[in-house]
Chimera marker file (.cmm) of the C-alpha trace (Angstrom):
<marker_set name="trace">
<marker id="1" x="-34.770" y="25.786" z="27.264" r="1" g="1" b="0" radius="0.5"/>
<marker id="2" x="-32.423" y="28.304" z="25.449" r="1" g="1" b="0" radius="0.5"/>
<marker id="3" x="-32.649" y="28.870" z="21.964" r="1" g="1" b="0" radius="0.5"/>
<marker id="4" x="-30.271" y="27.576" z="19.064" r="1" g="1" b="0" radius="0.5"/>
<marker id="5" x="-29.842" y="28.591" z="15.933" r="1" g="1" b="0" radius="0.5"/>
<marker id="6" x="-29.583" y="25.573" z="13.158" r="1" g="1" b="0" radius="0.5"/>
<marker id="7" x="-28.003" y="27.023" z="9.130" r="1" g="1" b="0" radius="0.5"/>
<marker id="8" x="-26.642" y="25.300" z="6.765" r="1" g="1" b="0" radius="0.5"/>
<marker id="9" x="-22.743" y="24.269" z="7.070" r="1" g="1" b="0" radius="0.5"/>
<marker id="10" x="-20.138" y="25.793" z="4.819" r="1" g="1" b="0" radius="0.5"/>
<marker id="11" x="-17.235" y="24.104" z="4.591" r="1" g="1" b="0" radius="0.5"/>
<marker id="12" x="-14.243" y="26.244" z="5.759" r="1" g="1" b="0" radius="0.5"/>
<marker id="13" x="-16.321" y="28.130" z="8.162" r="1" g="1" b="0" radius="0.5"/>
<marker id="14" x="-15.770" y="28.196" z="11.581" r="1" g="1" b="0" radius="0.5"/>
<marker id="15" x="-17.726" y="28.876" z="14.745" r="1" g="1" b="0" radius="0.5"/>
<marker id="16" x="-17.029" y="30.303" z="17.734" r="1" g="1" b="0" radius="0.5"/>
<marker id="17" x="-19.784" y="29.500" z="20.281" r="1" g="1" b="0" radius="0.5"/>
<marker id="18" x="-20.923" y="25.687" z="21.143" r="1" g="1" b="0" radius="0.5"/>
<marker id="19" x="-21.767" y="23.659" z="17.977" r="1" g="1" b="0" radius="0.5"/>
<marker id="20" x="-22.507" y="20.351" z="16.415" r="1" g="1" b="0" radius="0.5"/>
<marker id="21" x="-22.971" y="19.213" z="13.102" r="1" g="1" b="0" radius="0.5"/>
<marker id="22" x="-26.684" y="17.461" z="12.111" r="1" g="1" b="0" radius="0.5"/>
<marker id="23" x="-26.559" y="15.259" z="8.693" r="1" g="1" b="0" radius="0.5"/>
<marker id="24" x="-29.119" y="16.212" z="6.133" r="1" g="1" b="0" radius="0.5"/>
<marker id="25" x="-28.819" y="13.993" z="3.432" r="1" g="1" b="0" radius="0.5"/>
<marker id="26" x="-29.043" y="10.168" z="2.936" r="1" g="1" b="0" radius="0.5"/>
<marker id="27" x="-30.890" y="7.468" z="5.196" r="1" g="1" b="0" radius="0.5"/>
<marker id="28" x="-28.821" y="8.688" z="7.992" r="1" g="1" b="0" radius="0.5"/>
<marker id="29" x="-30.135" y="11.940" z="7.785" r="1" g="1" b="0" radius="0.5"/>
<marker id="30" x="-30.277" y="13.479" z="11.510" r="1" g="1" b="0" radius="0.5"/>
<marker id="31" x="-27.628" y="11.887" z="12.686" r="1" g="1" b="0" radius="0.5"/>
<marker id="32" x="-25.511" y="14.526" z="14.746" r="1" g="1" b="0" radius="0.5"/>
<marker id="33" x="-21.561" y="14.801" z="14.506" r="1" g="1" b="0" radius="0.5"/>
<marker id="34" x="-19.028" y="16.720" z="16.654" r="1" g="1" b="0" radius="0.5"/>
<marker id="35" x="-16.529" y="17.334" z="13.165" r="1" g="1" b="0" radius="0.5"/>
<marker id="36" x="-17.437" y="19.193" z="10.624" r="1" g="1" b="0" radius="0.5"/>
<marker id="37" x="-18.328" y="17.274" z="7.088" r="1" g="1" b="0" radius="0.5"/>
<marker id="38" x="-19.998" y="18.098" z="3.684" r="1" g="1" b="0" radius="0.5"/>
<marker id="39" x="-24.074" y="17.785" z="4.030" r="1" g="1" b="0" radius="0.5"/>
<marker id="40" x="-24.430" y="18.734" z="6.969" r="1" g="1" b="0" radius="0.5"/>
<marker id="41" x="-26.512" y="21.246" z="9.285" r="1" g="1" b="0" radius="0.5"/>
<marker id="42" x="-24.766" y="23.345" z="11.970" r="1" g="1" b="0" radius="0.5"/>
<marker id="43" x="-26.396" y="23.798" z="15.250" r="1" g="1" b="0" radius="0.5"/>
<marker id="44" x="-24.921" y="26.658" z="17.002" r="1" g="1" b="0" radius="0.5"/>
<marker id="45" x="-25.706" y="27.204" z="21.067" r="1" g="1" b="0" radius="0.5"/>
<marker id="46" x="-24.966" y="29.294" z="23.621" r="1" g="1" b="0" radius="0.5"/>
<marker id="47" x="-23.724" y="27.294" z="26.305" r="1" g="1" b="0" radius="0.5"/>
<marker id="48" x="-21.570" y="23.724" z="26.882" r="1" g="1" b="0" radius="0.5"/>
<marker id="49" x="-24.175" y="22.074" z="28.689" r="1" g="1" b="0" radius="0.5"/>
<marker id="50" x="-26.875" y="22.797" z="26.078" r="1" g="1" b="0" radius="0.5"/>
<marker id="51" x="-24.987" y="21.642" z="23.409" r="1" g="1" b="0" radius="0.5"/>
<marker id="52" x="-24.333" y="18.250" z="24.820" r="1" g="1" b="0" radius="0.5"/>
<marker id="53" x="-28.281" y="18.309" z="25.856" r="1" g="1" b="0" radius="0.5"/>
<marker id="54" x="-29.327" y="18.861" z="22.141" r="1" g="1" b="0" radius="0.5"/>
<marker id="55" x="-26.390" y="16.618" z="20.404" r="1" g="1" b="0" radius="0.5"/>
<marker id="56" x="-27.851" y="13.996" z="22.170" r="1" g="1" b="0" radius="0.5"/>
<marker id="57" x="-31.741" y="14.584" z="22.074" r="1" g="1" b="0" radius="0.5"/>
<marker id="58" x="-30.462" y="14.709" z="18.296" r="1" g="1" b="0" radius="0.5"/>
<marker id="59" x="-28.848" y="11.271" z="18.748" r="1" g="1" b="0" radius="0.5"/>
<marker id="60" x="-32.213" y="10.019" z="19.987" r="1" g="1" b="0" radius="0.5"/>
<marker id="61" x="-34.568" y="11.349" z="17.669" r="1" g="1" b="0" radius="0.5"/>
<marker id="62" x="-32.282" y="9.938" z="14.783" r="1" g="1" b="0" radius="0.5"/>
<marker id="63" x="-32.283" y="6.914" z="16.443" r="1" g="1" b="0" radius="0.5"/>
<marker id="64" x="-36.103" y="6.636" z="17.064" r="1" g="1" b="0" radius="0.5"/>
<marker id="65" x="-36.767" y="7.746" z="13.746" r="1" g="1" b="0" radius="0.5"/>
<marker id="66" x="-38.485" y="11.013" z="14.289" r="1" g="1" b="0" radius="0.5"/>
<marker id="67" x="-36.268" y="12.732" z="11.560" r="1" g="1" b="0" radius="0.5"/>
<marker id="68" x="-37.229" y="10.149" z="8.829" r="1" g="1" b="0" radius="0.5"/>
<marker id="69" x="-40.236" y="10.993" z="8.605" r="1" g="1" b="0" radius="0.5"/>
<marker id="70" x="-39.378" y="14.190" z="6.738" r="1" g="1" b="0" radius="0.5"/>
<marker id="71" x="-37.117" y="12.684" z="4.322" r="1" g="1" b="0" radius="0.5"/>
<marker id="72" x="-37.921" y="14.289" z="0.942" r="1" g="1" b="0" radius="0.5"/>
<marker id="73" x="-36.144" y="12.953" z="-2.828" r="1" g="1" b="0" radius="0.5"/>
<marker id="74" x="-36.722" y="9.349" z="-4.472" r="1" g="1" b="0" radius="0.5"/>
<marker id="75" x="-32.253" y="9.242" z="-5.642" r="1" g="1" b="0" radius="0.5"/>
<marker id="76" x="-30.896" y="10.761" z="-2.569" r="1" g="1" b="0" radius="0.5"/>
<marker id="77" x="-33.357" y="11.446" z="0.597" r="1" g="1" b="0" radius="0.5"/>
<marker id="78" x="-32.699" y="14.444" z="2.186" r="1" g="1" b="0" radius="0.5"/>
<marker id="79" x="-34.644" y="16.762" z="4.978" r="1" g="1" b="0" radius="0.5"/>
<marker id="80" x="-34.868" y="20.582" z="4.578" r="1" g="1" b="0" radius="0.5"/>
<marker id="81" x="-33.231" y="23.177" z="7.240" r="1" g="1" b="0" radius="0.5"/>
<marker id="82" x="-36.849" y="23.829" z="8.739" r="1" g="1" b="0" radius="0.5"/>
<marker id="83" x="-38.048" y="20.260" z="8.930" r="1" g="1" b="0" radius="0.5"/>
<marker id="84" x="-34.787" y="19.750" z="11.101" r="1" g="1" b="0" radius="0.5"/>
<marker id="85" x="-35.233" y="22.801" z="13.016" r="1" g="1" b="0" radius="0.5"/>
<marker id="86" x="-38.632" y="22.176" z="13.883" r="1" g="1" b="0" radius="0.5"/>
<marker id="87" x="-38.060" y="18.231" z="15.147" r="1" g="1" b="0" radius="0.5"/>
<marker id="88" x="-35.146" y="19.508" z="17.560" r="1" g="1" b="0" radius="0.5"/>
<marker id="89" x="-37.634" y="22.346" z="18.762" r="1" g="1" b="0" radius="0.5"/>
<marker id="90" x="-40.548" y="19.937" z="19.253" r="1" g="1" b="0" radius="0.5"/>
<marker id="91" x="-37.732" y="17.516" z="20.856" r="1" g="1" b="0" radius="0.5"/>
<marker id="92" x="-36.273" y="20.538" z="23.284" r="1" g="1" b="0" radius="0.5"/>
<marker id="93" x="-39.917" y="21.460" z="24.265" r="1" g="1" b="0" radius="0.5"/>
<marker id="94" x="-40.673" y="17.646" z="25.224" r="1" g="1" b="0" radius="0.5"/>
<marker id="95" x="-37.980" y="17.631" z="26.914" r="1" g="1" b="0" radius="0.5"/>
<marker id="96" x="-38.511" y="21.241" z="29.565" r="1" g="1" b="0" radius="0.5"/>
<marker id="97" x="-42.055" y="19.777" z="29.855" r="1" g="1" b="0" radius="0.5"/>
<marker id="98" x="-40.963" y="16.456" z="30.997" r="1" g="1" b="0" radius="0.5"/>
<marker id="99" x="-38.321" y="17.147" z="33.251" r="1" g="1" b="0" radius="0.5"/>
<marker id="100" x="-35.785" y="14.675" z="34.536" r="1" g="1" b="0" radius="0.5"/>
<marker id="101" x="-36.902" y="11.235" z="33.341" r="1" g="1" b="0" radius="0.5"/>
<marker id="102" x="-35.726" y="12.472" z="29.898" r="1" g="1" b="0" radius="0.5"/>
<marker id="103" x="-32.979" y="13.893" z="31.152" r="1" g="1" b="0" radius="0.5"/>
<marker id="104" x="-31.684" y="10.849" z="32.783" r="1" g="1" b="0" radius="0.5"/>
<marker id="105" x="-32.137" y="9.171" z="29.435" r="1" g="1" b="0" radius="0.5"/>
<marker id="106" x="-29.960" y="11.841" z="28.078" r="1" g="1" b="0" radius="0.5"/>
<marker id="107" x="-27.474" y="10.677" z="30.116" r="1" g="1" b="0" radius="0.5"/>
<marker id="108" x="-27.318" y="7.727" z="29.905" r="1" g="1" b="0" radius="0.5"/>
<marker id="109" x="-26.970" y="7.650" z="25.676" r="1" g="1" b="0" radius="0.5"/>
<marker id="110" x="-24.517" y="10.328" z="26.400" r="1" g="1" b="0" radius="0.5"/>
<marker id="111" x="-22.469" y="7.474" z="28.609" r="1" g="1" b="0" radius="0.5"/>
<marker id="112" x="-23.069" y="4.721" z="26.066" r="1" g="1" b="0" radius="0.5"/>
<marker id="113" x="-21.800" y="7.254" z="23.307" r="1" g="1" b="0" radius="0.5"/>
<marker id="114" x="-18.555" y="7.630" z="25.356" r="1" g="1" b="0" radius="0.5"/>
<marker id="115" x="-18.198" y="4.157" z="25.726" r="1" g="1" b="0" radius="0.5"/>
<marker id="116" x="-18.171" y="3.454" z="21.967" r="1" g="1" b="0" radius="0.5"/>
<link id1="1" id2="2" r="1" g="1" b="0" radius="0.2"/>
<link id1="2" id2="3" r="1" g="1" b="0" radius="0.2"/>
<link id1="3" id2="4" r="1" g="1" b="0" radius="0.2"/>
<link id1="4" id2="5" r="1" g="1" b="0" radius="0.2"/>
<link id1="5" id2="6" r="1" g="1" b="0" radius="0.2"/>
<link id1="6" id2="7" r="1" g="1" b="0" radius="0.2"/>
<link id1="7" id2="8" r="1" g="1" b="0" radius="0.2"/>
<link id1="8" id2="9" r="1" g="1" b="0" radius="0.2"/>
<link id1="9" id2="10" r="1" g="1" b="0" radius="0.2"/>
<link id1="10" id2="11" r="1" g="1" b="0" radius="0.2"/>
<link id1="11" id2="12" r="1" g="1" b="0" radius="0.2"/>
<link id1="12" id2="13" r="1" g="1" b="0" radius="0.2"/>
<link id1="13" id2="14" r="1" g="1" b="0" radius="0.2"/>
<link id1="14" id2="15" r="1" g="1" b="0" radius="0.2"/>
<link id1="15" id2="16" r="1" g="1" b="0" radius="0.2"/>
<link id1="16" id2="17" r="1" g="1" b="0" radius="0.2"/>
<link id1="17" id2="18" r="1" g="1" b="0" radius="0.2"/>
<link id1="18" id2="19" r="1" g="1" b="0" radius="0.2"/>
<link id1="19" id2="20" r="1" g="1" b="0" radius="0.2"/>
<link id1="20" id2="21" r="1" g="1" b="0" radius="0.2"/>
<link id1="21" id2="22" r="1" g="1" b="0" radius="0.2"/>
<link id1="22" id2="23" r="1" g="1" b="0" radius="0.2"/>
<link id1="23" id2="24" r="1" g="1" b="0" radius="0.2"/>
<link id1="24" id2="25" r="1" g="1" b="0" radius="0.2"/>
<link id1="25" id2="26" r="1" g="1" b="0" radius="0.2"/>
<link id1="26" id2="27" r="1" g="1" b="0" radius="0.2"/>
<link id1="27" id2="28" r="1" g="1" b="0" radius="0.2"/>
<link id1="28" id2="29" r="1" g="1" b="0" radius="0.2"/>
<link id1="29" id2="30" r="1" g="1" b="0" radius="0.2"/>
<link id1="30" id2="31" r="1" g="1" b="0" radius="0.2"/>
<link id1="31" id2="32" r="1" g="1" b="0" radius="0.2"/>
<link id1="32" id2="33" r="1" g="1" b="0" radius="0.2"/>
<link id1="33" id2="34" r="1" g="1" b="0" radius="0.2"/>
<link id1="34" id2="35" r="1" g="1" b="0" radius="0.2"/>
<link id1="35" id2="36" r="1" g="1" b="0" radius="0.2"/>
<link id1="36" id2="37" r="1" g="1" b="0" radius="0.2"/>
<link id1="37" id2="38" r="1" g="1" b="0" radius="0.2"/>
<link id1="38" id2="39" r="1" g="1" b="0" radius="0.2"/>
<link id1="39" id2="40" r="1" g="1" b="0" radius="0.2"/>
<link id1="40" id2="41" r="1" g="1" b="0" radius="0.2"/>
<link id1="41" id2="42" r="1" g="1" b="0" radius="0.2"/>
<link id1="42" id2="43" r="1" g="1" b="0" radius="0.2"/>
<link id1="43" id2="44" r="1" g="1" b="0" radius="0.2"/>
<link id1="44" id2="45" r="1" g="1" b="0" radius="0.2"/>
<link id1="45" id2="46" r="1" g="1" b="0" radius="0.2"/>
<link id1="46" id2="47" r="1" g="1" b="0" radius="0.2"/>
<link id1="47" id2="48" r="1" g="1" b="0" radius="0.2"/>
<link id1="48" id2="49" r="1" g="1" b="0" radius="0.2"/>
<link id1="49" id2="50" r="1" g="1" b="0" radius="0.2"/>
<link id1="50" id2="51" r="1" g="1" b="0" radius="0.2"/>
<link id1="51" id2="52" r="1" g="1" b="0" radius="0.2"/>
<link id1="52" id2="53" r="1" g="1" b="0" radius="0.2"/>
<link id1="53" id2="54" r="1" g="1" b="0" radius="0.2"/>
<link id1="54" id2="55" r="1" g="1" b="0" radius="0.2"/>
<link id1="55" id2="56" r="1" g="1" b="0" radius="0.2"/>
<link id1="56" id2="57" r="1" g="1" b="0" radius="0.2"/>
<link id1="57" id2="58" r="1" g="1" b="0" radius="0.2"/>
<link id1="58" id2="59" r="1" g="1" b="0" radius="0.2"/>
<link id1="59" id2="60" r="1" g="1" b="0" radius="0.2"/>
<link id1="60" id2="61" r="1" g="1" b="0" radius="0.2"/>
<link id1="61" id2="62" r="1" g="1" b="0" radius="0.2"/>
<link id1="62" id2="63" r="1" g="1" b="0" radius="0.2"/>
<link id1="63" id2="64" r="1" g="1" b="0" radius="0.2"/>
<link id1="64" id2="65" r="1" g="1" b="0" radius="0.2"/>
<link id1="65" id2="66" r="1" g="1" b="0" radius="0.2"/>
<link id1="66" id2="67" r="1" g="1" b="0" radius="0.2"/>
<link id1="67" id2="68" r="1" g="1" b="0" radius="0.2"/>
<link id1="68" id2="69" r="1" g="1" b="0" radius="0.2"/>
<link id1="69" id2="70" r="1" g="1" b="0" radius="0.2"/>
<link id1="70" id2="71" r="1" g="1" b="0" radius="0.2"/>
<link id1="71" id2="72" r="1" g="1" b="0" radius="0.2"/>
<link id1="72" id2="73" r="1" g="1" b="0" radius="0.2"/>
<link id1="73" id2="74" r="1" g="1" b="0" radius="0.2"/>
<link id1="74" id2="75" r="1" g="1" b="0" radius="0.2"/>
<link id1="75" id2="76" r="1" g="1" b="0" radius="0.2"/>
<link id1="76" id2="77" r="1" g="1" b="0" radius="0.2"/>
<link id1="77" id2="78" r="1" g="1" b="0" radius="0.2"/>
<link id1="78" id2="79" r="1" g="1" b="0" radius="0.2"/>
<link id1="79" id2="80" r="1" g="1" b="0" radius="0.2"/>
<link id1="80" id2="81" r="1" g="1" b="0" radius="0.2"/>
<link id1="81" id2="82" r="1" g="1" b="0" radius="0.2"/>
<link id1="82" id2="83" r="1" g="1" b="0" radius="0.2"/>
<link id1="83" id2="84" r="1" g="1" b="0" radius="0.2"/>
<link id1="84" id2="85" r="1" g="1" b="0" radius="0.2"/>
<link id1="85" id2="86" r="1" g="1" b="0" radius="0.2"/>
<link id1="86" id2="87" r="1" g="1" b="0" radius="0.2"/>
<link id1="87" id2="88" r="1" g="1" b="0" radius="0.2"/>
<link id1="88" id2="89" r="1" g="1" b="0" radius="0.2"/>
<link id1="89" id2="90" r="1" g="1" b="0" radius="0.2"/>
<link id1="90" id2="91" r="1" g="1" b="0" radius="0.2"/>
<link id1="91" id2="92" r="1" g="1" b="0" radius="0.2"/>
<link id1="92" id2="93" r="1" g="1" b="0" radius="0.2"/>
<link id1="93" id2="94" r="1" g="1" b="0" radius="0.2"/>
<link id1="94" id2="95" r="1" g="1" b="0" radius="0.2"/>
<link id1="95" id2="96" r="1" g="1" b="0" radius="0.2"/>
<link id1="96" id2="97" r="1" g="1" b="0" radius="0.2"/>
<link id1="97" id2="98" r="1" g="1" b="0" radius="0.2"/>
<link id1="98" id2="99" r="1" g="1" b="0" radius="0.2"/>
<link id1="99" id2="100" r="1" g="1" b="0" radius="0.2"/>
<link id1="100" id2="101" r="1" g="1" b="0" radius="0.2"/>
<link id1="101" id2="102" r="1" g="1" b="0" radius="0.2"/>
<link id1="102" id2="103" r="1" g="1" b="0" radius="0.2"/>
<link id1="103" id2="104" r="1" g="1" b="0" radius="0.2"/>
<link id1="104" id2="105" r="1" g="1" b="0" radius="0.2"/>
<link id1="105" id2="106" r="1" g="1" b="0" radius="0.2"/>
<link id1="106" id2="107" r="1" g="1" b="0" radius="0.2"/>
<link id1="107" id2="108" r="1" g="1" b="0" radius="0.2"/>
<link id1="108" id2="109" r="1" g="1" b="0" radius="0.2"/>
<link id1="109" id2="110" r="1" g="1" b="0" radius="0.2"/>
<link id1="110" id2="111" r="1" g="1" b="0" radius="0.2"/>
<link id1="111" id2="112" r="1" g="1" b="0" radius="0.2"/>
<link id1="112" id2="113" r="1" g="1" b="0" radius="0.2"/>
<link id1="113" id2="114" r="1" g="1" b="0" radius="0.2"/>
<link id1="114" id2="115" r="1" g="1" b="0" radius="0.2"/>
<link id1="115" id2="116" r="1" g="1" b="0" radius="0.2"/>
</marker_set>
């Protein structure tokens, strides 16, 4: 799988090549976005269909918890640019290894996130 590069967001900033936003602080922390916000991580890619590959693996490791686990701070949690880097690396790796079951289940949170 190609590489991305994930940096903090500045607000104002804007990006020319394939990109989604991944929160970094709160419970929610993980959780990707296609707009930019405050507190959040920008993953930049190289290509559409990698994007949309990675914005959802996101999805599902948010969802399954995997980015929790690095939560650091007792007032507001938060997780650190390499902890977040390093669960969408181990994520992207799973997924070349595995082949198309996960990809299937790509797709198909990618079609439930369109329906919603």
């Amino acid at each position: 799988m190609s590489t991305f590069e994930l940096k903090t967001h500045q607000i104002g900033r804007t990006y020319s090549n394939p990109h989604f936003f991944i929160l970094n602080k709160g419970l929610n922390s993980g959780k990707p976005l296609s707009n930019p916000c405050p507190n959040y991580f920008v993953v930049i890619i190289s290509t559409e269909e990698l994007k949309n590959t990675l914005f959802h693996l996101s999805m599902m490791l948010q969802i399954g918890g995997f980015y929790a686990y690095y939560l650091k701070g007792s007032v507001i949690p938060f997780i650190s640019v390499n902890d977040c880097r390093n669960t969408l690396k181990s994520g992207s790796k799973f997924i070349e290894n595995s082949g198309f079951e996960i990809q299937k289940s790509i797709e198909i949170v990618a079609g439930i996130n369109k329906k919603q």
